[in-house]
DOMITOR-589948 format. One record per residue: residue in three letters; x, y, z of N, C-alpha, C in turn. Coordinates in steps of 0.2 Angstrom, whole numbers, padded with zeros to 4 digits, always signed. Layout:
REM residues N
ALAXYZXYZXYZ;...
END
This chain:
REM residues 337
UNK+1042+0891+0401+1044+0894+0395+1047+0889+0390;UNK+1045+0890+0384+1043+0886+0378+1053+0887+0377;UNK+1057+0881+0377+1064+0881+0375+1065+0882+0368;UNK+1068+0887+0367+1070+0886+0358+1077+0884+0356;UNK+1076+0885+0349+1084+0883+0344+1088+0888+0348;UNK+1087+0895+0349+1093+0898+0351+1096+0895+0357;UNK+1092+0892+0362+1090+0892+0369+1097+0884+0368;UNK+1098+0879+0365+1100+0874+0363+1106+0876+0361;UNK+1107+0879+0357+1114+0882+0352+1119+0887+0358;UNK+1116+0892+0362+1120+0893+0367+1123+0889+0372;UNK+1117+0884+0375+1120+0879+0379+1128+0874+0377;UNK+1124+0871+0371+1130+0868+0367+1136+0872+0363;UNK+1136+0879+0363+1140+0883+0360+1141+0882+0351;UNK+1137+0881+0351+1136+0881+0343+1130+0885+0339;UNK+1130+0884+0331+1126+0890+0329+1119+0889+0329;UNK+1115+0891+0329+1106+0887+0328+1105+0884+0322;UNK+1108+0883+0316+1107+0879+0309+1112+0874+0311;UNK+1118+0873+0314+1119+0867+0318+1115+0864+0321;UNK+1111+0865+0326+1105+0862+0332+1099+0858+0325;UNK+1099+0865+0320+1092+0862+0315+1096+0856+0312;UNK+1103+0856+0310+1103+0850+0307+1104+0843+0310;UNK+1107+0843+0316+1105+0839+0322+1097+0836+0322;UNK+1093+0842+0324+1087+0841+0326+1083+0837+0319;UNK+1084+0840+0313+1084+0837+0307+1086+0831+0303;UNK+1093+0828+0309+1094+0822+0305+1097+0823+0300;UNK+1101+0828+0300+1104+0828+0293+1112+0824+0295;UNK+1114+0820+0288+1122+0817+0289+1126+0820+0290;UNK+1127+0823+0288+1134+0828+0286+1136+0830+0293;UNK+1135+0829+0299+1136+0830+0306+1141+0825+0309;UNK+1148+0827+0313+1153+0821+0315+1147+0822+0320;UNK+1150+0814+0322+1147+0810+0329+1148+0816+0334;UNK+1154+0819+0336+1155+0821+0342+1150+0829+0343;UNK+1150+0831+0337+1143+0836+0335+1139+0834+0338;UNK+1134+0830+0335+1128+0827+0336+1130+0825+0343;UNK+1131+0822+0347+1133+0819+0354+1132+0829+0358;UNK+1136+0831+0358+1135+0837+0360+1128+0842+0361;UNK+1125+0841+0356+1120+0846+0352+1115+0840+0357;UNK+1116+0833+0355+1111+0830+0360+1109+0831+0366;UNK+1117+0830+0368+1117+0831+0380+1112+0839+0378;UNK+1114+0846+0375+1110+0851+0376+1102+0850+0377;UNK+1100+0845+0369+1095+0846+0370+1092+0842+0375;UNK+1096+0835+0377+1093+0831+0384+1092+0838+0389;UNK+1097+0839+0392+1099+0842+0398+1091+0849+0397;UNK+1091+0852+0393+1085+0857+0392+1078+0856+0389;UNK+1079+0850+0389+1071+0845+0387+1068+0851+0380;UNK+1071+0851+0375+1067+0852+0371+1063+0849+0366;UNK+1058+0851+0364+1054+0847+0359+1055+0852+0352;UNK+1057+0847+0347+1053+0852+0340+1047+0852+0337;UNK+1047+0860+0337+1039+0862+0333+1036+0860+0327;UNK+1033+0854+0328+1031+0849+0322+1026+0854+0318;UNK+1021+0857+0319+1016+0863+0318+1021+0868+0311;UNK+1027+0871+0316+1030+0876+0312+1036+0872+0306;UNK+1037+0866+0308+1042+0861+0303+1036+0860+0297;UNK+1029+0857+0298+1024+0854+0293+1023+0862+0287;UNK+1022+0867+0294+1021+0875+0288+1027+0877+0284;UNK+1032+0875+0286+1038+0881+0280+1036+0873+0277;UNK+1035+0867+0275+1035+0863+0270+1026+0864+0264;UNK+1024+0868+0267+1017+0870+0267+1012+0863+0266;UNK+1014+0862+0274+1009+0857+0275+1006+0857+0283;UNK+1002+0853+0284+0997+0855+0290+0999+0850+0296;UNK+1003+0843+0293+1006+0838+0296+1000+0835+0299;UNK+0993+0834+0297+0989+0830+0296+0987+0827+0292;UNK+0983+0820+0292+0980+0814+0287+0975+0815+0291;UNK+0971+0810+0286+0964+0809+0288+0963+0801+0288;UNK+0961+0797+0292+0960+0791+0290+0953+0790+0292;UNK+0949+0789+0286+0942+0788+0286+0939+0780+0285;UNK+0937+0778+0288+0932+0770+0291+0926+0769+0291;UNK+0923+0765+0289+0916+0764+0290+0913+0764+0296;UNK+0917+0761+0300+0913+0757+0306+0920+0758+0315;UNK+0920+0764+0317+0926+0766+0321+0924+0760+0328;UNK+0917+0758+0330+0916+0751+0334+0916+0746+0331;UNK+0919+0743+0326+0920+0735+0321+0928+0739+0325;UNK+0930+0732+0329+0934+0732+0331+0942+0729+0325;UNK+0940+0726+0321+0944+0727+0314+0947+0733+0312;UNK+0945+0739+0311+0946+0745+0311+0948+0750+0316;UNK+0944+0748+0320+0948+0752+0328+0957+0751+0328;UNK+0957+0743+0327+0964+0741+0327+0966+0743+0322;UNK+0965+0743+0315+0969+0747+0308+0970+0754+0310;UNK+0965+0757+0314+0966+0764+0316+0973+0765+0320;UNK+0972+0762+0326+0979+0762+0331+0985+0760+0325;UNK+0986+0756+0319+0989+0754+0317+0994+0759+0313;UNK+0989+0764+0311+0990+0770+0305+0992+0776+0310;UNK+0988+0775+0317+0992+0782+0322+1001+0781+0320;UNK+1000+0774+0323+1007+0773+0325+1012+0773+0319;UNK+1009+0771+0313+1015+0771+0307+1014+0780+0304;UNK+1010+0783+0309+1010+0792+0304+1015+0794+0308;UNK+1015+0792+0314+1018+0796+0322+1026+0794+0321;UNK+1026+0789+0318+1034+0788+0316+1036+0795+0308;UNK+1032+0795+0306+1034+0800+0301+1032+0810+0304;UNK+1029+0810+0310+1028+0816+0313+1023+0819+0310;UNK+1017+0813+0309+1011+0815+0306+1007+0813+0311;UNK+1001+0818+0312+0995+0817+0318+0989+0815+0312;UNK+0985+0809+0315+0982+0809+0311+0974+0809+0315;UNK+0970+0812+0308+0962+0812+0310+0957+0807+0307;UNK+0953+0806+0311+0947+0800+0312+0941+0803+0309;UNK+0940+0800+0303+0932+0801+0302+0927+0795+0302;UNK+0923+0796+0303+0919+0788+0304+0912+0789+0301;UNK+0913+0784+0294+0907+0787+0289+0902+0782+0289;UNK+0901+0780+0294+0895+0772+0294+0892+0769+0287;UNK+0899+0770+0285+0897+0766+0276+0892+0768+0274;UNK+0891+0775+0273+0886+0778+0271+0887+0780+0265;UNK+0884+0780+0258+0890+0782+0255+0889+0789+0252;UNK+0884+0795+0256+0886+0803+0254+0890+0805+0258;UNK+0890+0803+0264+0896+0803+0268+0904+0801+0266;UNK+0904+0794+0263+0909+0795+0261+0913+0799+0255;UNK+0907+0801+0251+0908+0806+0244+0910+0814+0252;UNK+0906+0813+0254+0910+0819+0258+0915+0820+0259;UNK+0921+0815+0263+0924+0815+0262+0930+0816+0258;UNK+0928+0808+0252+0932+0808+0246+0934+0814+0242;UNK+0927+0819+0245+0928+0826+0240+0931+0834+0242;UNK+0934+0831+0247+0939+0836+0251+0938+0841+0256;UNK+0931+0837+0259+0928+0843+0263+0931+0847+0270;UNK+0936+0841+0269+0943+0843+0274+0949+0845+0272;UNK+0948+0847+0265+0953+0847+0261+0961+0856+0266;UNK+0955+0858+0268+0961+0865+0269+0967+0862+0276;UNK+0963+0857+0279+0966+0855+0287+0969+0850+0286;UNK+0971+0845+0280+0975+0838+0280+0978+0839+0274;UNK+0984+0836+0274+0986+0833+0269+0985+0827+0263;UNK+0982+0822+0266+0982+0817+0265+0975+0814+0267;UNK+0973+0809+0262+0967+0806+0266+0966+0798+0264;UNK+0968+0792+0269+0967+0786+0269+0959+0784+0268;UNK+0957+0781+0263+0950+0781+0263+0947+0773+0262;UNK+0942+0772+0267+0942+0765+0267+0933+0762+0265;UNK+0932+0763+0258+0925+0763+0257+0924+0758+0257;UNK+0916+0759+0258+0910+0752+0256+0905+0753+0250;UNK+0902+0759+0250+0896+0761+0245+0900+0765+0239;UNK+0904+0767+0240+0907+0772+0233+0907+0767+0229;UNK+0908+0770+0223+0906+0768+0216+0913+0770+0213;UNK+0916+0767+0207+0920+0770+0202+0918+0778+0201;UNK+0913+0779+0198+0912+0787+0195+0913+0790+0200;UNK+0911+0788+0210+0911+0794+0213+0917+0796+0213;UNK+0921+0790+0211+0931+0794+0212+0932+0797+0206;UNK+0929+0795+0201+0933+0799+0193+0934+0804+0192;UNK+0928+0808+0194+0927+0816+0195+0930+0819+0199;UNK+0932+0816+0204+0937+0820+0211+0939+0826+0210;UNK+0938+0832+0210+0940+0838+0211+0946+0840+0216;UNK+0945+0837+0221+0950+0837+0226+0957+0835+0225;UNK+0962+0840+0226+0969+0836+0223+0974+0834+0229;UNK+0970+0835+0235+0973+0831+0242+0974+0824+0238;UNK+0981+0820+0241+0981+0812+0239+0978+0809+0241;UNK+0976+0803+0240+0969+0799+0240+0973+0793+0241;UNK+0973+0785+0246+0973+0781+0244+0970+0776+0249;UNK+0968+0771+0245+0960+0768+0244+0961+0761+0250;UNK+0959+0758+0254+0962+0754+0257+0955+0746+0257;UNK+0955+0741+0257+0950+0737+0257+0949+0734+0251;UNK+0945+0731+0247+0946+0724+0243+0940+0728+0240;UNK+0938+0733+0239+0933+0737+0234+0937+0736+0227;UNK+0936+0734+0221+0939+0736+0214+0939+0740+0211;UNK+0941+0744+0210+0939+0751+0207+0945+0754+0201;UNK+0947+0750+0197+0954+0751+0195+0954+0761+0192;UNK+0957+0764+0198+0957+0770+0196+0963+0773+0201;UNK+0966+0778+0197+0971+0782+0198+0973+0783+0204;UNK+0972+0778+0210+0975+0780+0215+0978+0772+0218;UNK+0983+0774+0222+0985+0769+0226+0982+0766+0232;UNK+0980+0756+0229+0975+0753+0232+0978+0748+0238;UNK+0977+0746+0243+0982+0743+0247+0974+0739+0249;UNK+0976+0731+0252+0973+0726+0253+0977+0720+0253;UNK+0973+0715+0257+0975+0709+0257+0975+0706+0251;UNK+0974+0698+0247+0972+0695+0243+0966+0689+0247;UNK+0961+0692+0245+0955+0690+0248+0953+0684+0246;UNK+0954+0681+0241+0952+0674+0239+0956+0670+0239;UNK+0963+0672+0240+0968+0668+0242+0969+0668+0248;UNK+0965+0671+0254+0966+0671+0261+0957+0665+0263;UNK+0953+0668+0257+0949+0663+0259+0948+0656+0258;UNK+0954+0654+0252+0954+0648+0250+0958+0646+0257;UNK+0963+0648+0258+0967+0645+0265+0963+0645+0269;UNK+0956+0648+0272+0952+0645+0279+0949+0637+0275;UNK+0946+0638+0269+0942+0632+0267+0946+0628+0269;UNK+0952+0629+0265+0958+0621+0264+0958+0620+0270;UNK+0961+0624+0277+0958+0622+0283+0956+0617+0285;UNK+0948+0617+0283+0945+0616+0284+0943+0610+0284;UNK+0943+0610+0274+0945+0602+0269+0949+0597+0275;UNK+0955+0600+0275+0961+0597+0278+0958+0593+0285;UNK+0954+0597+0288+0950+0593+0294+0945+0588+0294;UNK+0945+0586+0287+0940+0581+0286+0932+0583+0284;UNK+0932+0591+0285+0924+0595+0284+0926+0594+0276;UNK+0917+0594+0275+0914+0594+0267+0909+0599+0267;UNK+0905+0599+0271+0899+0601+0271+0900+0610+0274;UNK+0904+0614+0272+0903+0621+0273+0902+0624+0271;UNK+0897+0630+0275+0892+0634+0274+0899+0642+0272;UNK+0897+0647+0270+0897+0652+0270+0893+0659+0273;UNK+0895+0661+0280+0890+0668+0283+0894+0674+0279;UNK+0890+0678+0276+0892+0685+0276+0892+0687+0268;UNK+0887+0684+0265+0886+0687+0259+0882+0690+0258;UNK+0885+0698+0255+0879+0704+0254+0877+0704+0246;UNK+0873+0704+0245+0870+0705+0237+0869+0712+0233;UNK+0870+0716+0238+0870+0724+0233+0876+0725+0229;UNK+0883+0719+0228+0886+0724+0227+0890+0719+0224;UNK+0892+0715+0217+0897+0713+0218+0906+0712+0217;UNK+0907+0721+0221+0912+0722+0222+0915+0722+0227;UNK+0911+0721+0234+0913+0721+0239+0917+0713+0242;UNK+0920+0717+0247+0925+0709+0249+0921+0702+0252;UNK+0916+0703+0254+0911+0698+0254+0913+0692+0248;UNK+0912+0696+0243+0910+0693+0237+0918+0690+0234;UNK+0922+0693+0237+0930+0689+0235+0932+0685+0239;UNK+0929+0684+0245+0929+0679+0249+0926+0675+0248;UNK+0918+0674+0246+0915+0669+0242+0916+0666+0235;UNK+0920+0672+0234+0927+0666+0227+0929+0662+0228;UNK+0933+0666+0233+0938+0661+0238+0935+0653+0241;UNK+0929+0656+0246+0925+0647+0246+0923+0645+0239;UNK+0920+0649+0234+0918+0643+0229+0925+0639+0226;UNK+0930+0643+0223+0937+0642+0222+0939+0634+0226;UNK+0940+0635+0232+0945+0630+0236+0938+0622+0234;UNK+0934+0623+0234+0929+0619+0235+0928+0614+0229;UNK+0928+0619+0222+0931+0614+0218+0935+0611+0217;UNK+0942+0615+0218+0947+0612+0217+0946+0604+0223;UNK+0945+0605+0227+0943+0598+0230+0939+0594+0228;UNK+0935+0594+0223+0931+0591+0217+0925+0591+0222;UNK+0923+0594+0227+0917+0596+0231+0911+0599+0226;UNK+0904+0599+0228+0898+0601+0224+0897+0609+0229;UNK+0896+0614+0225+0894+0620+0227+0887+0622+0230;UNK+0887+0621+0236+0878+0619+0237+0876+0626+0240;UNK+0870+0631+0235+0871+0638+0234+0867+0638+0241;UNK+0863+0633+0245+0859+0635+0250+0862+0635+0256;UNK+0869+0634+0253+0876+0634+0263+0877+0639+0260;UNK+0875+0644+0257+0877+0655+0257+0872+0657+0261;UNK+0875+0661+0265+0868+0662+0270+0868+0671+0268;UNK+0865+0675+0269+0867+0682+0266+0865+0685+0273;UNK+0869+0691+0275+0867+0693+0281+0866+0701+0279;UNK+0863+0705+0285+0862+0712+0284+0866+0716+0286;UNK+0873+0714+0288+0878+0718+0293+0884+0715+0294;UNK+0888+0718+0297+0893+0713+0300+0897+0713+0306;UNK+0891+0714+0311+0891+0711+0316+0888+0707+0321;UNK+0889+0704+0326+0886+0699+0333+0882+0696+0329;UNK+0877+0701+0329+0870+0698+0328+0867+0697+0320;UNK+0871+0701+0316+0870+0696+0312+0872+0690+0309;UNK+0880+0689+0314+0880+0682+0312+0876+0678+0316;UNK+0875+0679+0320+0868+0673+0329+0862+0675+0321;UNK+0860+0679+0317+0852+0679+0312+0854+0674+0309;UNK+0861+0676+0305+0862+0670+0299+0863+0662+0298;UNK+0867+0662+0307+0866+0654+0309+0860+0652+0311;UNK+0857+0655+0312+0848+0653+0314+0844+0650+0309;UNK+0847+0654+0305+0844+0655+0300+0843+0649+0295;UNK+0851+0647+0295+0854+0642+0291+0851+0633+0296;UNK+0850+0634+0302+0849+0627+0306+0842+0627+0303;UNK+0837+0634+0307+0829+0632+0308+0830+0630+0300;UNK+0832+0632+0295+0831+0629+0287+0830+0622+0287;UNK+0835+0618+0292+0837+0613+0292+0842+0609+0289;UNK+0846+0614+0287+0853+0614+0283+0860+0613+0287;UNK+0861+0609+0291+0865+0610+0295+0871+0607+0292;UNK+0878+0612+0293+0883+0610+0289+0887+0607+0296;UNK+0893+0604+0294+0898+0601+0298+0904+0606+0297;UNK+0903+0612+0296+0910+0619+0296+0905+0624+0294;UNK+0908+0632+0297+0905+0638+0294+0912+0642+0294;UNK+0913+0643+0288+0918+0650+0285+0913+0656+0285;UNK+0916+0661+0291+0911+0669+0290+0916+0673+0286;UNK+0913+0678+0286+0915+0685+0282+0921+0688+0285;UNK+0919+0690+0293+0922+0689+0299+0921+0686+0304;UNK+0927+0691+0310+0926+0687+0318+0921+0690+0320;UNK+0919+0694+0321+0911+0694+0323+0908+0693+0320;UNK+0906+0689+0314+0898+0687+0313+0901+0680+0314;UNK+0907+0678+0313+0909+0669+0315+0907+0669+0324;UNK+0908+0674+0331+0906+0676+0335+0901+0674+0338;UNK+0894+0678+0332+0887+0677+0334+0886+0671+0332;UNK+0888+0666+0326+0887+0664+0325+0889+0657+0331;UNK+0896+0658+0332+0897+0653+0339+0892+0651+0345;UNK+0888+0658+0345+0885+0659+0352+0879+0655+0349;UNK+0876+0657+0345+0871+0652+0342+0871+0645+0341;UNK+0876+0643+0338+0876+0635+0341+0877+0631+0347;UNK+0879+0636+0352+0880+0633+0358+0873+0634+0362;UNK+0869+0641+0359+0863+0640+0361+0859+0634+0358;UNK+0860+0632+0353+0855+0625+0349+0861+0619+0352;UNK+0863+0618+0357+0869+0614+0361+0871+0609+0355;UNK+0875+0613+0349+0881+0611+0344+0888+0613+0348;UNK+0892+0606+0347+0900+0610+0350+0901+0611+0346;UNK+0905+0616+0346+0912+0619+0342+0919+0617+0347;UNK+0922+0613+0341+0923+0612+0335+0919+0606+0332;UNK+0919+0600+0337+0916+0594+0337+0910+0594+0332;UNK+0905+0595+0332+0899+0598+0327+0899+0600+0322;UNK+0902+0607+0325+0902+0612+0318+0909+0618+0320;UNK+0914+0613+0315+0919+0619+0315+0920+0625+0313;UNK+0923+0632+0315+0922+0641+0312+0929+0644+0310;UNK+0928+0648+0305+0934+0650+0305+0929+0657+0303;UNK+0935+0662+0306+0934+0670+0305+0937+0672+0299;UNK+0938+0679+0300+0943+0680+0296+0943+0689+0300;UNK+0950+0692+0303+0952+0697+0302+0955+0696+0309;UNK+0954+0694+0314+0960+0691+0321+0959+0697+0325;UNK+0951+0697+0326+0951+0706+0331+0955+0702+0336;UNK+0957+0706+0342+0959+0704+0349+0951+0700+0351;UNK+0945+0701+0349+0940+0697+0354+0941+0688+0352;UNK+0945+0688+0345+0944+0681+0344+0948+0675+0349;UNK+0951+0679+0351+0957+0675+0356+0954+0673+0362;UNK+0948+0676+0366+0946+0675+0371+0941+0674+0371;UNK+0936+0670+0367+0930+0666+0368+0931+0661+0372;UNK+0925+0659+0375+0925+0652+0379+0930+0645+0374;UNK+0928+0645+0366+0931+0643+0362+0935+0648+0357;UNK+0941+0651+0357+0944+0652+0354+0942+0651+0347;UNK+0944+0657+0341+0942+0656+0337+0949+0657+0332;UNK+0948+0651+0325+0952+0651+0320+0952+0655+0316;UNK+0958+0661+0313+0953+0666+0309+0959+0667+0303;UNK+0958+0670+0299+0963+0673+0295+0963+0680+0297;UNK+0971+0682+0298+0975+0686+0302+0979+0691+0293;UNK+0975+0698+0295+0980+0700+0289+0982+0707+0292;UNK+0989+0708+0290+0993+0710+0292+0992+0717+0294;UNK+0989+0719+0298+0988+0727+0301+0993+0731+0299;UNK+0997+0730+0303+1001+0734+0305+1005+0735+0296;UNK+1005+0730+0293+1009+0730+0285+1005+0735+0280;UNK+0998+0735+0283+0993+0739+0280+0995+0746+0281;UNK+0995+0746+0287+0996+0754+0286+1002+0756+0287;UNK+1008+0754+0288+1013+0757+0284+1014+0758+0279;UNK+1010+0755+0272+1011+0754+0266+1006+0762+0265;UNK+0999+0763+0269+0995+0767+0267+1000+0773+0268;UNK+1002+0773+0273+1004+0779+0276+1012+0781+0270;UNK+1016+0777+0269+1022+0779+0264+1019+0782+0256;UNK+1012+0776+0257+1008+0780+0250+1008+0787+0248;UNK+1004+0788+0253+1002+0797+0254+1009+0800+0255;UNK+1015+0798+0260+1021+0803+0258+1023+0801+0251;UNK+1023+0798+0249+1025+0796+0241+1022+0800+0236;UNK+1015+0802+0239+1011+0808+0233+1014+0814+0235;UNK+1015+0817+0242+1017+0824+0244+1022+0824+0243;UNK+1029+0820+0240+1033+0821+0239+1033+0821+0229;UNK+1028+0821+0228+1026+0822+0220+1027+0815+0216;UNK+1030+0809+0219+1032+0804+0215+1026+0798+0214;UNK+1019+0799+0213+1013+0797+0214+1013+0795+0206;UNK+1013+0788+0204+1010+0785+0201+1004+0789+0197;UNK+1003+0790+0190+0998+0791+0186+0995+0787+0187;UNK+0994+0779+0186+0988+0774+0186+0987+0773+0193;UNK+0992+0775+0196+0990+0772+0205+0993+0763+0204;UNK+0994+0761+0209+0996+0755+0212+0992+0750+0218;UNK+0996+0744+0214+0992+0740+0217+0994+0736+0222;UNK+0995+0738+0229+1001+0735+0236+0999+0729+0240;UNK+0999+0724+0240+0996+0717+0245+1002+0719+0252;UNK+0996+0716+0255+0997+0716+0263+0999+0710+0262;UNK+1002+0705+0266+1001+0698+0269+0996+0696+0274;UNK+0996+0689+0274+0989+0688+0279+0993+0680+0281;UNK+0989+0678+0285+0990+0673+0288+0986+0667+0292;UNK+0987+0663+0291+0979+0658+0296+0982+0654+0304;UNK+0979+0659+0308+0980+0658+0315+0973+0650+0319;UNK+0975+0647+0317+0972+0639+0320+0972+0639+0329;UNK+0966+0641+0330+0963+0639+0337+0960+0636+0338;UNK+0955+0636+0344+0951+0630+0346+0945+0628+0342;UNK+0941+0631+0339+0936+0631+0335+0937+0628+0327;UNK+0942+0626+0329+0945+0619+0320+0949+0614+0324;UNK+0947+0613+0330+0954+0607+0331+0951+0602+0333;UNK+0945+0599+0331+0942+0593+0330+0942+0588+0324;UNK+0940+0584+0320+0942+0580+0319+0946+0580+0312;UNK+0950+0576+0311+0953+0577+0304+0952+0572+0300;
END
């Protein structure tokens, strides 16, 4: 039998709107209250009813955190990282996985879940500025990933060109000249791809380096195997750099696997740098150096966003929040300098 407020407020001899303010966290309670009201609820193992707390605020105590790609292990992790910053606020959250589709994501973006969530963290690849302009939906919206869309909602991301120029400098700093770039897509140039290739052309000048357009290698994905396509790609050319900055850890991955198949060492050969620090980059036979951004800063910042619009205090232009990042140096850059 399901223990209630009255069930609590007896045991501890006080009223049931003592017990909810206890259970509620409200100040105004002396310690030796609280202390009491707590041995009750310890000794009777209560839970509160998170379901009937989210209803009298007329809310559903769900979000939705919507992904491209719920197997791109980059994501997986941002996911666990958003359970656990909603689960501190007493929010369950839901999983949609739009395979970067983008009627799917307009699906989505346009409330199709609007009756069952509160909130929805949206982490596009194919939307478009106009699909948000029109948003009929007045669920909170806010936008996660290095897409530019400057519109009325609160966007959270790393600084992409400045995390990319820190792999190159890396790089520089090792005595590499000759690096390539995996992971540039051409449909779009708003995608993060292409602010990371800022970032390489960026660092490259400033080192008075020549921008040699045939070290962009362009892939179709951003996985395994398109990085093992794009490194193939770039050798059978004949183009062989002495460094590769990918997109990410897995196309920097496939790409590894490939030059150990053309028997190139890494780092000795051809040094790699990633970029996003999934857990797989840590246990390659070579360790990989990546740029590391901050998960967990991401979704706390997402998740405070969305209560920041439910509690009405939601920016009219929306906001612009940076995560930090960082460059984790493994075995795949610690050859020559």
């Amino acid at each position: 039998m399901r223990v209630s407020l009255k069930d609590v407020a007896e045991r501890a001899g006080v009223s049931i709107k003592t017990v909810s303010n206890v259970v509620n966290n409200y100040p105004h309670i002396t310690p030796a209250m609280r202390a009491r009201v707590q041995e009750a609820i310890d000794e009777l193992g209560y839970r509160p009813n998170l379901t009937a707390r989210h209803l009298r605020k007329g809310r559903t105590g769900i979000i939705a955190l919507a992904v491209p790609e719920l197997g791109n292990p980059y994501f997986a992790e941002l996911a666990g990282a958003v359970i656990d910053a909603a689960a501190e606020h007493e929010f369950t959250v839901l999983l949609d996985h739009t395979r970067g589709d983008r009627q799917q994501e307009l699906l989505v973006s346009q409330g199709f879940r609007a009756r069952v969530i509160d909130g929805l963290i949206l982490s596009p690849l194919e939307l478009e500025p106009e699909d948000l302009q029109g948003r009929a939906d007045d669920v909170p919206l806010v936008l996660l990933g290095e897409r530019e869309y400057g519109l009325p909602f609160d966007h959270i991301a790393i600084d992409n060109v400045a995390a990319a120029r820190t792999a190159v400098r890396h790089l520089l700093d090792r005595g590499r000249t000759r690096i390539a770039y995996l992971g540039t897509r051409t449909d779009s140039a708003n995608r993060p791809a292409h602010l990371r290739l800022d970032g390489w052309r960026a660092e490259l000048a400033a080192a008075g380096l020549p921008v040699d357009e045939e070290l962009i290698v362009p892939v179709g994905g951003w996985d395994r195997d398109d990085g093992a396509r794009a490194m193939a790609n770039l050798l059978d050319a004949g183009l062989r750099p002495d460094a590769v900055f990918a997109f990410n850890d897995l196309i920097a991955i496939g790409a590894m696997r490939v030059l150990h198949e053309r028997g190139l060492r890494v780092p000795w050969d051809i040094a790699v740098v990633g970029f996003d620090d999934i857990a797989e980059s840590r246990f390659g036979a070579v360790s990989l150096t990546t740029i590391a951004p901050d998960k967990q800063a991401i979704a706390r910042l997402a998740v405070a966003s969305l209560l920041r619009s439910l509690s009405g205090r939601q920016d009219p232009g929306g906001r612009e929040l940076t995560a930090e990042f960082r460059l984790v140096e493994r075995e795949s850059t610690l050859g020559r300098r």
